[in-house]
GUMAR-62118 format. One record per residue (C-alpha): x, y, z. Coordinates in nm, 3 decimals. Layout:
BEGIN
+---------+---------+---------+
|       X |       Y |       Z |
+---------+---------+---------+
|       X |       Y |       Z |
...
+---------+---------+---------+
END
This chain:
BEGIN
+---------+---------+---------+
|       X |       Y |       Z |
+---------+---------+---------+
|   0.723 |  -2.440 |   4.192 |
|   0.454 |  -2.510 |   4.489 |
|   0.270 |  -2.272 |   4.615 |
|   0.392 |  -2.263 |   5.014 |
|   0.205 |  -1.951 |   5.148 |
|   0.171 |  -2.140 |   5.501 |
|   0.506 |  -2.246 |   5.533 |
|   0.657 |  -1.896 |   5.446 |
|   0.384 |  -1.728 |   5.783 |
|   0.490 |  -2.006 |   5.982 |
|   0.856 |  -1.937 |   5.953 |
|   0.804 |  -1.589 |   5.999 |
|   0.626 |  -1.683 |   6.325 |
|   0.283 |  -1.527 |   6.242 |
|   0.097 |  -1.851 |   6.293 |
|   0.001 |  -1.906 |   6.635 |
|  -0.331 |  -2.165 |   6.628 |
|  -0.580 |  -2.288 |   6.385 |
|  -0.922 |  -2.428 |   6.429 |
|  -0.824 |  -2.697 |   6.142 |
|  -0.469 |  -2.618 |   6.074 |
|  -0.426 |  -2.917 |   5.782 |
|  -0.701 |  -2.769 |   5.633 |
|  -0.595 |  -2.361 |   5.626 |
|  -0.284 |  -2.501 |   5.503 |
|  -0.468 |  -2.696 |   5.219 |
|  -0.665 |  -2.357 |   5.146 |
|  -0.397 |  -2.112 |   5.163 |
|  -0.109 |  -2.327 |   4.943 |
|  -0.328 |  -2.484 |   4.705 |
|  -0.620 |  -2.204 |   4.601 |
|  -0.760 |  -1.857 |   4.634 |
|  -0.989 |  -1.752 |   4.909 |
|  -1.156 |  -1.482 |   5.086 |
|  -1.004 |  -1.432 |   5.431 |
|  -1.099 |  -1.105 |   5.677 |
|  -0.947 |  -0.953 |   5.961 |
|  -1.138 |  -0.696 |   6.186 |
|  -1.009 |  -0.415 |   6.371 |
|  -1.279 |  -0.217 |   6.620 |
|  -1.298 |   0.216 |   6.595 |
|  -1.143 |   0.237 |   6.925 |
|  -0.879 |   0.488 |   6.734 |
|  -0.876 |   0.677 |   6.432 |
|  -0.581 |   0.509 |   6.389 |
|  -0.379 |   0.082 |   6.368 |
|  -0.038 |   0.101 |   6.589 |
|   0.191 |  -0.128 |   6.523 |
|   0.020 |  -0.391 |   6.787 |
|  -0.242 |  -0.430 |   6.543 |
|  -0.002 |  -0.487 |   6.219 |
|   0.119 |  -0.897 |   6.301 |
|  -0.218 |  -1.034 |   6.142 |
|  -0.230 |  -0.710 |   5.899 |
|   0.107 |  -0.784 |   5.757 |
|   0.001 |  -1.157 |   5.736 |
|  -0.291 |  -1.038 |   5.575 |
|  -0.015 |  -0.845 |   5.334 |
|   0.096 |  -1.201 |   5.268 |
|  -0.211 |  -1.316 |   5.150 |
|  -0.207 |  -1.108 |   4.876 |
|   0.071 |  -1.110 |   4.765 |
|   0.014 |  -1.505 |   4.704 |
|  -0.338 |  -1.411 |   4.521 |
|  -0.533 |  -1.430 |   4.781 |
|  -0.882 |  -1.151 |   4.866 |
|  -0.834 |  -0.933 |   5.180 |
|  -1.177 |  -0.863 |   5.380 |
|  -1.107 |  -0.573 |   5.589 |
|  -1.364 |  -0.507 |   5.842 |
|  -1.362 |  -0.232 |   6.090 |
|  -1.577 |  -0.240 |   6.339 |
|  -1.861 |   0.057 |   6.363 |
|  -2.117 |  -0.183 |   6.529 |
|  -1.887 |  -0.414 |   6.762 |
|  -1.711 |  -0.090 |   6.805 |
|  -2.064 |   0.071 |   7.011 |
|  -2.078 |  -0.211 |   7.235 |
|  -1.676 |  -0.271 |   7.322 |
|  -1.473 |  -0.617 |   7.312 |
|  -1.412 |  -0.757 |   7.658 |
|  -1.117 |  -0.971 |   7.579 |
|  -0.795 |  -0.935 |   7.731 |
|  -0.959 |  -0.636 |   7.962 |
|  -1.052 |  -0.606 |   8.371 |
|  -1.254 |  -0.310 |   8.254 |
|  -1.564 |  -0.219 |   8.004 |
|  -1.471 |   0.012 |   7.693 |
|  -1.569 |   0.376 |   7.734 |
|  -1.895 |   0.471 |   7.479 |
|  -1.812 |   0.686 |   7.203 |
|  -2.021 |   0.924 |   7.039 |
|  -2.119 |   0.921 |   6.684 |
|  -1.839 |   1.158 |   6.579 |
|  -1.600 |   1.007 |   6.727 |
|  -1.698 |   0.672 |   6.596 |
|  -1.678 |   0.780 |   6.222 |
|  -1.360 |   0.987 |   6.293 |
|  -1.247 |   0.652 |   6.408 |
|  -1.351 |   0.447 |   6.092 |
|  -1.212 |   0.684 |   5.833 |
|  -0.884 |   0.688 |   6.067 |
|  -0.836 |   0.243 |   5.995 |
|  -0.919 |   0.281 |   5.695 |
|  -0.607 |   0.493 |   5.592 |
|  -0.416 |   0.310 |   5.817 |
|  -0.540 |  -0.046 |   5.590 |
|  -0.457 |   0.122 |   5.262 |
|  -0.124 |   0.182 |   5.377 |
|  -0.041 |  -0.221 |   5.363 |
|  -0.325 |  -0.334 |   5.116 |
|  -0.355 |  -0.273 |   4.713 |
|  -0.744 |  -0.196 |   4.725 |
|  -0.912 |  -0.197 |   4.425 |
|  -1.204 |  -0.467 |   4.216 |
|  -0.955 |  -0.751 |   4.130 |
|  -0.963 |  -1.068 |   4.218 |
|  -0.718 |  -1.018 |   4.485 |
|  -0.780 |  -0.682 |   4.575 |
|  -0.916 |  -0.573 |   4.928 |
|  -1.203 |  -0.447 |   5.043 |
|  -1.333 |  -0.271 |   5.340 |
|  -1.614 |  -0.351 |   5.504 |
|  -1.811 |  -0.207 |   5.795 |
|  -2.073 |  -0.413 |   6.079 |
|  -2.256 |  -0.117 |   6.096 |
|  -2.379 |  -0.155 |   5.735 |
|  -2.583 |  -0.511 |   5.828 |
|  -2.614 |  -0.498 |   6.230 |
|  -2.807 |  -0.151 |   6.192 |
|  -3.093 |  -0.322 |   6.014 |
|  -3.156 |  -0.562 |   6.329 |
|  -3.422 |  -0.432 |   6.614 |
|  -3.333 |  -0.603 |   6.895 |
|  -3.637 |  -0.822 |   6.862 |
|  -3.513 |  -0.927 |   6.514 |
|  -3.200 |  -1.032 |   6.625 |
|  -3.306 |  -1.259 |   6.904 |
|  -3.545 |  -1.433 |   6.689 |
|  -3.315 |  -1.472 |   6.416 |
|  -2.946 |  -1.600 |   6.606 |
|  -3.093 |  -1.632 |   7.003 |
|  -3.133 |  -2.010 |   6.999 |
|  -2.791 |  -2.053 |   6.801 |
|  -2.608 |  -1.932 |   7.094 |
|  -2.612 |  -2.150 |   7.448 |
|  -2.512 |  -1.966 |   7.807 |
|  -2.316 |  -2.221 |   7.884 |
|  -2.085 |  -2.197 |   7.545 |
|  -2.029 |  -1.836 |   7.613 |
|  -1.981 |  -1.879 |   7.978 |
|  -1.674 |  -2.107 |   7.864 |
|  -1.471 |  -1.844 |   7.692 |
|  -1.195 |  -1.753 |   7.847 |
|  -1.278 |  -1.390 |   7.771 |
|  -1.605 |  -1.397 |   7.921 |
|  -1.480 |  -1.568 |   8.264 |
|  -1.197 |  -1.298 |   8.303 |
|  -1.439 |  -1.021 |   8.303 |
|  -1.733 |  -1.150 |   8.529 |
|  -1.506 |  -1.123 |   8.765 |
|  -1.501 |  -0.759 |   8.758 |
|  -1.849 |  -0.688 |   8.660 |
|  -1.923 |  -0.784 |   8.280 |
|  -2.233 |  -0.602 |   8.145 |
|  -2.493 |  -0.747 |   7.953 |
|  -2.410 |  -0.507 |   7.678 |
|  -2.049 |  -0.672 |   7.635 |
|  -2.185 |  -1.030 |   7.691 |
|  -2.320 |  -0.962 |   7.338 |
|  -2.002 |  -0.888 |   7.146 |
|  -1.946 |  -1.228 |   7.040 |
|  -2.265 |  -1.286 |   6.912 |
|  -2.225 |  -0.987 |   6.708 |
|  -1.865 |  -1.112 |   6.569 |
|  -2.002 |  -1.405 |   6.513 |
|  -2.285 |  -1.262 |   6.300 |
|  -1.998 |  -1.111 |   6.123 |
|  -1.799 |  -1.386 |   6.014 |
|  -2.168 |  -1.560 |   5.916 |
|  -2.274 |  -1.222 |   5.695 |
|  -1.905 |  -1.180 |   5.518 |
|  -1.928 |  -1.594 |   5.442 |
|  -2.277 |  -1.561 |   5.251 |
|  -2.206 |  -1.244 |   5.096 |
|  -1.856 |  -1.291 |   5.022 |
|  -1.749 |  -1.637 |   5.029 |
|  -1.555 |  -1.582 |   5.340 |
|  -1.430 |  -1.911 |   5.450 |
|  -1.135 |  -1.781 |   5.667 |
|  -1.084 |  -1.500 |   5.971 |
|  -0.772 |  -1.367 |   6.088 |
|  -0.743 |  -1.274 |   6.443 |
|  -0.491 |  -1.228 |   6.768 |
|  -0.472 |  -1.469 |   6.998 |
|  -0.658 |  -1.290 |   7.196 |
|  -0.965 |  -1.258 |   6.991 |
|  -0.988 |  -1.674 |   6.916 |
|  -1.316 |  -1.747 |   7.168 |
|  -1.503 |  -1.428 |   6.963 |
|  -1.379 |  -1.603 |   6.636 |
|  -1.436 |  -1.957 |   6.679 |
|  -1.819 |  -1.878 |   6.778 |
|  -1.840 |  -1.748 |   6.405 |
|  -1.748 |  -2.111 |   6.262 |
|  -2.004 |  -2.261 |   6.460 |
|  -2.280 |  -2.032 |   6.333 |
|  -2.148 |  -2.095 |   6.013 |
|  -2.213 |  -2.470 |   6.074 |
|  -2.485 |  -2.443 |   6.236 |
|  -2.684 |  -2.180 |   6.011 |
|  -2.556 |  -2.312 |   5.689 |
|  -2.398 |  -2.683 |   5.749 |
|  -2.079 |  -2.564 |   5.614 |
|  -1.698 |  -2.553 |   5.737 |
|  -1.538 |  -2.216 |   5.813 |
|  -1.201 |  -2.133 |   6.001 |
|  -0.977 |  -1.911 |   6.215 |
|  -0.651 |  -1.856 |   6.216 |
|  -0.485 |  -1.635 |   6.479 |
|  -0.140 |  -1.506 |   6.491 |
|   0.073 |  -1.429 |   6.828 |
|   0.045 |  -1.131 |   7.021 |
|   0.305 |  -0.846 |   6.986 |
|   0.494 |  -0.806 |   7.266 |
|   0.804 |  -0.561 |   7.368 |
|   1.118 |  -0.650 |   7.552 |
|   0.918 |  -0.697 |   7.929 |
|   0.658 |  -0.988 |   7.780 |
|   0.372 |  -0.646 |   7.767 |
|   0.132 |  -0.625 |   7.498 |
|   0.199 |  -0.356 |   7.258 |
|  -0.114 |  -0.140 |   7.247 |
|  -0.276 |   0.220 |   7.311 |
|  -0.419 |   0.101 |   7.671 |
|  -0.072 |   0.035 |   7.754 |
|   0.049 |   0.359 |   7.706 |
|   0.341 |   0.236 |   7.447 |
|   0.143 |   0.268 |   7.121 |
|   0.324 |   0.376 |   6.811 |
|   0.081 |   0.458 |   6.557 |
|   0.020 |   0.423 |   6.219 |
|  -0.105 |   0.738 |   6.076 |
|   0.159 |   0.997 |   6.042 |
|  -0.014 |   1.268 |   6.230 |
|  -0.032 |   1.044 |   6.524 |
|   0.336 |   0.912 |   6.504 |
|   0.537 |   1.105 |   6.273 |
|   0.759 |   0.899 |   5.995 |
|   1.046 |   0.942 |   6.143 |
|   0.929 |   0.816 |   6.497 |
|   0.764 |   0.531 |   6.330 |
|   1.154 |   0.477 |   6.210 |
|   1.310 |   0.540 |   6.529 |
|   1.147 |   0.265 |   6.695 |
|   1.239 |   0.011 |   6.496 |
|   1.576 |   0.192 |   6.466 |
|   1.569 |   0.109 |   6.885 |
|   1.459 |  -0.266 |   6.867 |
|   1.655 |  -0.493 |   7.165 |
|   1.896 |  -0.685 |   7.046 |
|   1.706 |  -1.016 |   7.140 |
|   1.425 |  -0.891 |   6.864 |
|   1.548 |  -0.814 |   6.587 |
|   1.524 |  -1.117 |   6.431 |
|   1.142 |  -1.178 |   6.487 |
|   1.121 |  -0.822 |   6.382 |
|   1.236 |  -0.847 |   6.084 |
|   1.024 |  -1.143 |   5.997 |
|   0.699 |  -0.981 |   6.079 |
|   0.734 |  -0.595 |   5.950 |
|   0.948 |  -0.658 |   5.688 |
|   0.915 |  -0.842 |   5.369 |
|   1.296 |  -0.961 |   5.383 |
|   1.357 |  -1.304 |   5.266 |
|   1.370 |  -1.608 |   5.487 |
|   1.767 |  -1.656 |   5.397 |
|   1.904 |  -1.317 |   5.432 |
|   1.732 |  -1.240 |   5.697 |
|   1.911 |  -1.550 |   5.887 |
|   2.258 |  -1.416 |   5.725 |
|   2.109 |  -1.075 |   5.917 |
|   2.046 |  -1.232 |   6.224 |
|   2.413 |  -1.372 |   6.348 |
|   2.548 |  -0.933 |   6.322 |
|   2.676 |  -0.865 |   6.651 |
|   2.786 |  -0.544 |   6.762 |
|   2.854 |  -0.286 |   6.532 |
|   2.700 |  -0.502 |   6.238 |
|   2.405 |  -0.534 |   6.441 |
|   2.322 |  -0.168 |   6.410 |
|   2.335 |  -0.164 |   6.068 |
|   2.058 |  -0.425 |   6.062 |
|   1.834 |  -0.234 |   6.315 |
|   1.860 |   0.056 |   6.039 |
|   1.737 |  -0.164 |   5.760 |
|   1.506 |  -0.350 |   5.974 |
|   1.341 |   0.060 |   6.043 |
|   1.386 |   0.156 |   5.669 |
|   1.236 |  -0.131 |   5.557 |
|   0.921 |  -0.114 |   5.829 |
|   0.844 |   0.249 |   5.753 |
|   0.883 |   0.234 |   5.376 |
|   0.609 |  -0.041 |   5.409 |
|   0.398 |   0.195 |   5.606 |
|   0.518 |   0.562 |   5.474 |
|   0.662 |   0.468 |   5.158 |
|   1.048 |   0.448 |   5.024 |
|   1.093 |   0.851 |   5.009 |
|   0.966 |   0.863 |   5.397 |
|   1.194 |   0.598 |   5.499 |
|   1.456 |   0.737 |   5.320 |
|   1.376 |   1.148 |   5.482 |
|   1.380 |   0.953 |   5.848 |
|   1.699 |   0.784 |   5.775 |
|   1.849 |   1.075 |   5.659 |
|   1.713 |   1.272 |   5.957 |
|   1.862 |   0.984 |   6.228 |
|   2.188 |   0.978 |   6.067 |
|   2.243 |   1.368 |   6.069 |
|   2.127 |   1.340 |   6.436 |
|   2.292 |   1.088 |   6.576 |
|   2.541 |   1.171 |   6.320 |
|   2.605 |   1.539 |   6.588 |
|   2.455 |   1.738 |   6.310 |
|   2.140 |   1.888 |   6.214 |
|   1.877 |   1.793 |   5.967 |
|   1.563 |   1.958 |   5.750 |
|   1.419 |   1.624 |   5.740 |
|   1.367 |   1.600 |   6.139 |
|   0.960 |   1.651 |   6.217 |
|   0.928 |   2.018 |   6.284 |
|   0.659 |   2.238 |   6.424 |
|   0.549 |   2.614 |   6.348 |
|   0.573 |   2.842 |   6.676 |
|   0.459 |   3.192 |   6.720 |
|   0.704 |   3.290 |   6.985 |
|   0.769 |   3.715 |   6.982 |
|   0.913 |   3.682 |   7.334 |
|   1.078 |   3.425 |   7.531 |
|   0.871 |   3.178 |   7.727 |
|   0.939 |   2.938 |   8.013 |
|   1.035 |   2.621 |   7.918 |
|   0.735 |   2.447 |   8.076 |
|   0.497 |   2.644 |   7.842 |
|   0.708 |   2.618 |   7.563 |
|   0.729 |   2.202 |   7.512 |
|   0.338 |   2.225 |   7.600 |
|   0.261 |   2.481 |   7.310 |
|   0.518 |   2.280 |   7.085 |
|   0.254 |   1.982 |   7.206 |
|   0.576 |   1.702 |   7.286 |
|   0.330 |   1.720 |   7.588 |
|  -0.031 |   1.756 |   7.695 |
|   0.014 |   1.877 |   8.037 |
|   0.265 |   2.159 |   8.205 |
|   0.266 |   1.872 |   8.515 |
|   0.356 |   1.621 |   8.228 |
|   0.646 |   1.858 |   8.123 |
|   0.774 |   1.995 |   8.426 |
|   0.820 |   1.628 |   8.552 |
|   1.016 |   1.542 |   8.216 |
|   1.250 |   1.859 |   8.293 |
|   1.293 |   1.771 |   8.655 |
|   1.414 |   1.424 |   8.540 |
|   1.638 |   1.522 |   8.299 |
|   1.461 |   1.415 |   7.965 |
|   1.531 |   1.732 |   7.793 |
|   1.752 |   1.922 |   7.591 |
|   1.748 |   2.245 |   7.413 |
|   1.966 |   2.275 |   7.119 |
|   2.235 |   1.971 |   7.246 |
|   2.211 |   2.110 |   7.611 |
|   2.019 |   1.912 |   7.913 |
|   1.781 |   2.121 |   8.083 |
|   1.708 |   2.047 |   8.461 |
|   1.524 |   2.379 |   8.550 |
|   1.189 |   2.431 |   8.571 |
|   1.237 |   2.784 |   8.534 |
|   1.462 |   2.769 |   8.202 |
|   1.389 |   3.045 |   7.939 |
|   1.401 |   2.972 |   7.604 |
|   1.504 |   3.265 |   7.459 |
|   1.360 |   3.283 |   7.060 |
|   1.592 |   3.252 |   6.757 |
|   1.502 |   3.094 |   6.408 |
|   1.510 |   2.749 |   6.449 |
|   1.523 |   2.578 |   6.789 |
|   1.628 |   2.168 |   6.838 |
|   1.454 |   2.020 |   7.158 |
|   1.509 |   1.691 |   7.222 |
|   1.277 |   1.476 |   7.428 |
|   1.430 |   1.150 |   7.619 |
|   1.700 |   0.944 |   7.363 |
|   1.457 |   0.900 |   7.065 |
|   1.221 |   1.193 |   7.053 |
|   1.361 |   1.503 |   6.826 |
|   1.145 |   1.823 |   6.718 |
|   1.289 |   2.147 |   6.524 |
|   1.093 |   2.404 |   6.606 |
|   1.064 |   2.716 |   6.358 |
|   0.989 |   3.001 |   6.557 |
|   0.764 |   3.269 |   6.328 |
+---------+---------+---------+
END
C-alpha cells in the first residue's frame, strides 16, 4: 500500500502553502526526514492555537517520520513581530526558563520522545545563538541578508507602521539561522510553521541555499480560528491551554464539548485522529446526533492531550452536570472558609477570578451561580457548608471543599 502522508494532512485541511509543494509531497510520501516546528517562551504553556502544525507534526510520526521541536529561548528575548501592531514585552531570565520547561511538557503531551529513528527531540536557540557576540554574527550571516528582502515581508511592513525596533528587525535573521543550524546538525530539510510565520521561514531556505547550495522547505498550515474569523491565541484573550494547571482537563473537554455547529467537522479533522471516512459518516448528525459527536470530538481531543482516563473523568464530570447532578470528577479547589464571606471575595480567593472588579462585574451580569442558584447581588453571602458548586457563565464549573 503507498505511503500517502500528504494526502491524508491535506484532507484534514492542515496544509495551507508550500515553498515547493511537489517536492514536500515527494519527501513526506516516499521517505523519512527531519522536519521542525518552533514555538517561542512567550508562555509556560501551547494552547490549542498552537496545536494545528503540532498535531500535523503528530502525523509525521506516526508515518516514520523525526520531529525537531524547537522552542524558542533566543528568538524568545528579542520577540516575533508577525501578525502584531505592538513589540513583545522583555522577559526576565526566570520567566524565560519557566517558559521553556512549560512547552516542553506541553510537546511531550503529543510526541513519543525518545533516541529512535522517529522519535522527537527538543531543541533550544539559546544553545547556538548564545555563542555569537554581536560582532560574530554580523561577520558571519550580515551580507546573506539584503534590506530590501526583509523590507518585503509582509511582517516587517505591518509593523513599521507602528514603530518596529531594530531589536525585532532581527528576528528573522535569527529564525533563519535556526532552520540553517538544525539542517547541518540534523539533516533538517523541512520547517513547519503558521501561516503567519511563512516570511520568517522562507528566509531560512534561502540561507540554506545560499550558505550551503542546497534545497530546504516550508510548509505552513492554516491559522486556527473560532466562530467570528479571530485567531485563537493568549493575546486574544480566548486561549485554552495546554497544561492542566493552566486549563484544567475537564475545561480542555468542555470546549470542544461547545464547538459551533459549522466546526465540527474541521475539528475533528485537526484534534482528533478519527479516520477520514467516519468522520464524514460523523459530519451529516444533525440535531440531537450532532451532540453526540461534539462529545466524542472533546473525548477524543483531551485523551490526546490528558490521556484516555482524563477524558474519560471530564466526560463523566459533564454528563453528571449537565446530567442535573453532581460529580467528584468536576475540578475542585481547597478553601479555608471558618466564616461566611461575601461573594465577591469568595470567587476571588477560589481564583475563577483575578480581580474583585473582575468578579463583581460577572455577578452584576448574571454569570454566576451558587449551588444551581443565579446570583445577581454583589452583596451575596456565601454561607460555609462542606462542599459548595459555583458555576461560572454556561461552561465554567468548580466544587469547592470548604476546610
Amino acid at each position: 500500500m503507498p505511503n500517502t502522508l500528504f494526502e491524508e494532512l491535506e484532507a484534514r485541511g492542515f496544509i495551507n502553502q508550500s515553498s515547493n509543494m511537489d517536492a514536500v509531497r515527494d519527501l513526506l510520501n516516499n521517505g523519512k526526514i527531519s522536519v521542525y516546528l518552533g514555538s517561542d517562551p512567550t508562555a509556560d504553556s501551547l494552547h490549542v492555537g498552537h496545536l494545528v502544525p503540532v498535531m500535523m507534526m503528530r502525523w509525521l510520526q506516526k508515518y516514520g517520520h523525526r520531529p525537531i521541536m524547537l522552542v524558542g529561548g533566543a528568538t524568545g528575548r528579542i520577540g516575533d513581530p508577525s501578525g502584531r501592531d505592538t513589540g513583545r514585552p522583555m522577559m526576565t531570565e526566570e520567566v524565560l526558563a519557566k517558559n521553556v520547561a512549560g512547552l516542553k511538557k506541553s510537546y511531550s503531551k503529543f510526541l513519543k520522545f525518545g533516541d529512535g529513528q522517529s522519535d522527537a527531540i527538543i531543541v533550544d536557540n539559546y544553545d547556538w545563538m548564545r555563542g555569537y557576540s554581536h560582532l560574530d554574527f554580523l561577520a558571519q550571516y550580515g551580507l546573506d541578508f539584503t534590506i530590501p528582502r526583509m523590507l518585503s515581508m509582509e511582517s516587517v511592513k505591518k509593523r513599521l507602521e507602528n514603530g518596529m525596533t531594530f531589536l525585532e528587525f532581527n528576528y528573522m535573521t535569527f529564525q533563519a539561522v535556526d532552520f540553517l543550524t538544525l539542517y547541518k546538525e540534523h539533516n533538517c530539510i523541512l520547517q513547519l510553521c503558521g501561516a503567519d510565520q511563512w516570511g520568517n521561514a522562507v528566509m531560512g531556505i534561502e540561507l540554506i541555499r545560499k550558505k550551503c547550495g542546497k534545497e530546504a522547505y516550508v510548509l505552513s498550515t492554516a491559522l486556527l480560528t473560532d466562530s467570528n474569523g479571530n485567531k485563537i491565541g493568549k493575546s486574544a484573550g480566548n486561549a485554552v491551554w495546554v497544561n492542566e494547571d493552566k486549563t484544567t482537563p475537564y475545561e480542555y473537554y468542555q470546549y470542544f464539548r461547545n464547538t459551533p455547529d459549522d466546526l465540527v467537522e474541521k475539528m475533528l479533522k485537526i484534534f482528533t485522529e478519527i479516520s477520514l471516512e467516519e468522520i464524514a459518516e460523523l459530519s451529516k448528525k444533525q440535531g440531537a446526533e450532532l451532540n453526540a459527536v461534539k462529545k466524542r470530538l472533546a473525548f477524543e481531543a483531551t485523551a490526546i492531550a490528558h490521556g484516555v482516563e482524563a477524558a474519560k473523568t471530564a466526560e463523566e464530570a459533564a454528563n453528571a452536570l449537565f446530567g442535573g447532578g453532581n460529580s467528584d470528577n468536576v475540578p475542585s479547589f481547597d478553601l479555608e472558609m471558618k466564616e461566611p464571606m461575601g461573594i465577591i471575595d469568595f470567587l476571588v480567593a477560589i481564583k475563577l477570578f483575578d480581580s474583585k472588579s473582575e468578579a463583581r462585574r460577572m455577578v452584576e451580569q448574571g454569570g454566576i451561580q451558587i449551588e444551581g442558584e443565579k446570583i445577581t447581588d454583589k452583596d451575596y453571602v456565601v454561607q460555609p457548608k462542606e462542599s459548595i458548586m459555583v458555576q461560572r457563565g454556561k461552561k465554567v464549573f468548580l466544587k469547592v471543599n470548604v476546610k
